[in-house]
N, C-alpha and C positions, 0 to 999 in steps of 0.2 A: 187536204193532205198534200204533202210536198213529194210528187209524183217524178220528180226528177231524182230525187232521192233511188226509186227503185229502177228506174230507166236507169240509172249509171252503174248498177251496182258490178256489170258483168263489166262494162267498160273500163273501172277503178280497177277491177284484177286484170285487165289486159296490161295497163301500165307498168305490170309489175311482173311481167314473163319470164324474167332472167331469176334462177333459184336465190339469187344470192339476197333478191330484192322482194320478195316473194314475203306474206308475214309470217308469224310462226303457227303453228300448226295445234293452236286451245282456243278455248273458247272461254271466257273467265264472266264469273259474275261479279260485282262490288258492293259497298255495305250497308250504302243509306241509299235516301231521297238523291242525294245530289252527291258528285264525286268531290273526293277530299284530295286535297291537294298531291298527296303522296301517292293516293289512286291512279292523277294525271298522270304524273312523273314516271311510275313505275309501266302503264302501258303504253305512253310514250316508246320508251327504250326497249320492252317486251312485244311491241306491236303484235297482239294478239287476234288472229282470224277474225274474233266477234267477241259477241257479248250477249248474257244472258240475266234477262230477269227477274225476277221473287219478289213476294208480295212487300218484304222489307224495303221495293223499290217503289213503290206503288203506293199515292197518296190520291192527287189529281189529274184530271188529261194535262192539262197544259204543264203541269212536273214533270211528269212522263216524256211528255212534247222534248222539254228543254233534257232531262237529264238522256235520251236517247242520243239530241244534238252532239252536247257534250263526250259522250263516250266517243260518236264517231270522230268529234274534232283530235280527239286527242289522239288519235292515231293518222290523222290526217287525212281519212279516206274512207266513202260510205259502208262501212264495217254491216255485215250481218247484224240483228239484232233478235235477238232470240226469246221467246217465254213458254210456259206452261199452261195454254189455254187448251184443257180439253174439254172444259162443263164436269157438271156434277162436283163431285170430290176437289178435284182437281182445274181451277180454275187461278190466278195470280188478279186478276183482274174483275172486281165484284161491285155491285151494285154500294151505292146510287151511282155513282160513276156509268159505270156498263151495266150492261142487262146479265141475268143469271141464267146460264144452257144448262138444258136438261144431263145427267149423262147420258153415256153413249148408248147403254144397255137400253134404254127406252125404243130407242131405233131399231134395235134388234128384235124387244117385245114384239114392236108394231110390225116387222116383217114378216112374221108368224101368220099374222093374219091376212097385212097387206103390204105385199114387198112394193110394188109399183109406190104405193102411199109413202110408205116408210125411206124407200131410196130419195122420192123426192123432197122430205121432212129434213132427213140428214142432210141435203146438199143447201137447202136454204140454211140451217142450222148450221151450218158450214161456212157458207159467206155472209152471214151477221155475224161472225166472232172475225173473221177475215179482214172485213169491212172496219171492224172498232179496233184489230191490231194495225190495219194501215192507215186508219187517221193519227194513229200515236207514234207513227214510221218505224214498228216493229214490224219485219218482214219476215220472221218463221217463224212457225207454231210449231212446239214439239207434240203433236197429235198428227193422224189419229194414234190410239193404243188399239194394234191389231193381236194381242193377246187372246189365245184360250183360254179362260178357267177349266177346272175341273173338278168334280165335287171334292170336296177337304182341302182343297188347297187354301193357303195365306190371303186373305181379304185385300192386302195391298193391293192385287186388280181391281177384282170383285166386279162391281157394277161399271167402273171404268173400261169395262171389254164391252162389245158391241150383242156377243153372245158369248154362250160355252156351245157352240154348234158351229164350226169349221168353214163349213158349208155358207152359214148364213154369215159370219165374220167376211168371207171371200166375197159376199153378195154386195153387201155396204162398203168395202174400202174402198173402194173407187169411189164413191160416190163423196167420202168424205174428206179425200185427197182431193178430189176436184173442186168442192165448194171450198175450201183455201185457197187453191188455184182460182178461182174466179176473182175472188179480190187481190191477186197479186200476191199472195204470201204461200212458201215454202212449205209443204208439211215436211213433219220429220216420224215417219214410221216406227213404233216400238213396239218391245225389245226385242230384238233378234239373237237367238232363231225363236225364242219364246217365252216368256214370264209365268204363263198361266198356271202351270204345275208346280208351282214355287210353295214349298211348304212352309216356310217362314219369307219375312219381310226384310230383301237385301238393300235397306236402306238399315238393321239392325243387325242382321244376322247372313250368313253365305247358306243360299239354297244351294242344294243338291237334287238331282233330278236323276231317280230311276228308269225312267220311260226306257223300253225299246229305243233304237233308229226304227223301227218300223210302223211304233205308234206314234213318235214325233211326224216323222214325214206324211202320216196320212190326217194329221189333227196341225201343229202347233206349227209347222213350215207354210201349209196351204194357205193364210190370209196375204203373207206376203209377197209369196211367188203371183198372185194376182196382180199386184201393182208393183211389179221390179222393176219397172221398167218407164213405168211414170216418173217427171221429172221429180223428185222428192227426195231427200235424205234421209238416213236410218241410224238407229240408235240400239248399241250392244244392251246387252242382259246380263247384269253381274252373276249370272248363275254357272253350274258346272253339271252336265252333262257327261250323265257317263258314257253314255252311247258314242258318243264324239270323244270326251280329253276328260279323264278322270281327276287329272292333276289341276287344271286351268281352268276360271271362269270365260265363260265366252269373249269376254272383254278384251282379254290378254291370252286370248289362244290360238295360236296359229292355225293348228285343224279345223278350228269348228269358223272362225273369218274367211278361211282358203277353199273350206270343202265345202261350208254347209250354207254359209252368208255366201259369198260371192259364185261357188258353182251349183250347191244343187237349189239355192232361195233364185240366185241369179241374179243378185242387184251386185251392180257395179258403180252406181255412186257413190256420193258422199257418206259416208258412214264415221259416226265419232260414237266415242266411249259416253254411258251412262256417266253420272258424277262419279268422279275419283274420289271421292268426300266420304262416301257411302260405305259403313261398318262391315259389306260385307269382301271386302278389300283387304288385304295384308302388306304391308311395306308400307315406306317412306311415299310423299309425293313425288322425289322425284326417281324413283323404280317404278311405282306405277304409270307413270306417264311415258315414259323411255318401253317401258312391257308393253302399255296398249299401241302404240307406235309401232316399234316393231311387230307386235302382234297382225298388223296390217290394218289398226283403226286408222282413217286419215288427218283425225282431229280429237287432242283428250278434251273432253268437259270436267270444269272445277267449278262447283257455284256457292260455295260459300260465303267469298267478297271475301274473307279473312287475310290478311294481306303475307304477312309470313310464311302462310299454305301456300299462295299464289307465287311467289320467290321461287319456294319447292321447286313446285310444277317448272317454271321457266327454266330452271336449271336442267329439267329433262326433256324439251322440247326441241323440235329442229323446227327449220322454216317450211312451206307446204310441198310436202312430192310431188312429183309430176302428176303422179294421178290424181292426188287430190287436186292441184290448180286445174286439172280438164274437170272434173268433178262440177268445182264452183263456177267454172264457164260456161257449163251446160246448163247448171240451175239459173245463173245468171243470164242467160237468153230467154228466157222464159218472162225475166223480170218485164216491169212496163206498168203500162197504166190497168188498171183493174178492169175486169173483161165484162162485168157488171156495175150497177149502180143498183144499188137498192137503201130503204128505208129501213133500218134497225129496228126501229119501233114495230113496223106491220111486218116484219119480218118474224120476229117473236112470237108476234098473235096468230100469223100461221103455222108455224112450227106446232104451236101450243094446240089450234085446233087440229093440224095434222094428227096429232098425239093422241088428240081427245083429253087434252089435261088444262085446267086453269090456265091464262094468261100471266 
């Protein structure tokens, strides 16, 4: 693993202190295996925070290897590099290549019975996906998903949440924030203030959320205000909350970013927009990206690679606020060499016996 890679990462944004030099404030994905010439050229000039990847990116490790190189080459400087490794469902990175993680809900079964077992299951099961994003010098994972379900809601969480029990979601986030942390990689907490109540699928459609403020704050705020404060980054919920902003998904709400994200969740990190892409969105790309901005996200995500869309987007970006460059200074202190070593392989097979399930 090219450990200087994450060792510089906080040092590349100190270079760049002055706003004017500062990058812009998205995170873009691209469309293949390897970047097409006009890919280069356009992030070049858009010099884009980071980059994220989908399984459209994802052939072999040493592809990976190279097309990660590449994305940072082209902006000149060790760029974040982003994926969708939570296990289960939702994984970018799959076997023969890597190994296949359970989901998350498994951890949660097994806390039922045995929390001590299960915290420790998830934190190994943490730095084996850790461990395989930083041999391929991806350095954040957008996990864990600290989502409630709730019975009838939209299966889009579903088994991708840790529990439908509050309680025991708050028991295991730590636990799964820190095994990223042990191999050097970034979680990115999701979606705030909550997804679990989502009656349809805002990768289709715009949830709307009845809940009280009374039943959110004692169920769907509580897994995150546990770790607000852990270095990690967080990611909106394209839903709408009545309780908060009738008009506005959380993404692009002043209220529910100002009151419920940053004072009553209490994280003041890095926080960026779920995909701008996502049907359950209205406007232009670049209204949405100028909304979640203002809104007080401090970074839009776009991951479709579609290049036209990604134009949009640039046209409605600025370079990173001041709080987000303290943002990525604080997560970037954290960077370095991976605070463990461990074996993938025997890693799995304990997980597996932790579980009590096949290898």
């Amino acid at each position: 693993m090219k450990l200087w890679l994450l060792r510089t990462w906080g040092a590349s944004l100190s270079a760049t202190n002055s706003a004017s030099s500062r990058p812009s404030a998205v995170i873009f994905g691209c469309s293949g295996l390897t970047l097409t010439d006009a890919e280069r050229a356009f992030f070049k000039t858009c010099d884009p925070l980071g980059f994220i990847l989908f399984a459209r990116n994802v052939d072999t490790p040493e592809q990976v290897r190279v097309l990660v190189s590449d994305l940072r080459a082209s902006v000149g400087r060790n760029a974040p590099v982003l994926i969708d490794q939570e296990g289960g469902r939702v994984q970018r990175l799959r076997p023969p290549h890597w190994r296949s993680a359970p989901p998350l809900r498994q951890f949660g079964d097994l806390y039922v019975r045995d929390p001590d077992r299960a915290i420790k299951a998830l934190r190994i099961n943490m730095q084996a996906i850790g461990v395989e994003l930083a041999d391929l010098g991806v350095d954040v994972d957008c996990a864990p998903c600290l989502d409630v379900p709730v019975p009838g809601a939209h299966d889009v969480i579903g088994n991708r949440a840790l529990s439908e029990d509050p309680e025991v979601v708050s028991a295991l986030a730590a636990a799964a924030c820190e095994g990223l942390m042990d191999a050097g990689v970034v979680p990115v907490i999701k979606h705030l203030p909550g997804h679990g109540r989502a009656g349809v699928d805002s990768h289709e459609e715009l949830p709307v959320v009845d809940a009280s403020g009374e039943a959110l704050s004692s169920s769907d705020l509580v897994p995150f205000q546990g770790v607000a404060q852990l270095p990690v980054a967080a990611m909106t919920a394209h839903v709408v909350y009545d309780a908060y902003d009738r008009e506005q998904t959380a993404t692009l709400s002043k209220t529910v970013i100002a009151d419920i994200i940053r004072t009553r969740i209490g994280f003041d990190g890095l926080l960026m927009s779920d995909d701008l892409g996502m049907k359950a969105l209205n406007g232009s790309f670049e209204e949405l990206t100028v909304g979640c901005l203002e809104a007080g996200c401090d970074v839009a995500l776009h991951c479709s690679g579609v290049l036209p869309e990604m134009e949009q987007v640039a046209t409605g970006t600025t370079t990173l606020s001041d709080h987000a460059y303290q943002a990525m200074k604080t997560l970037g202190a954290y960077r370095g060499a991976p605070r463990i070593q461990i074996d993938r392989t025997a890693a799995s097979f304990e997980v597996a016996s932790l579980l009590d399930v096949a290898a």
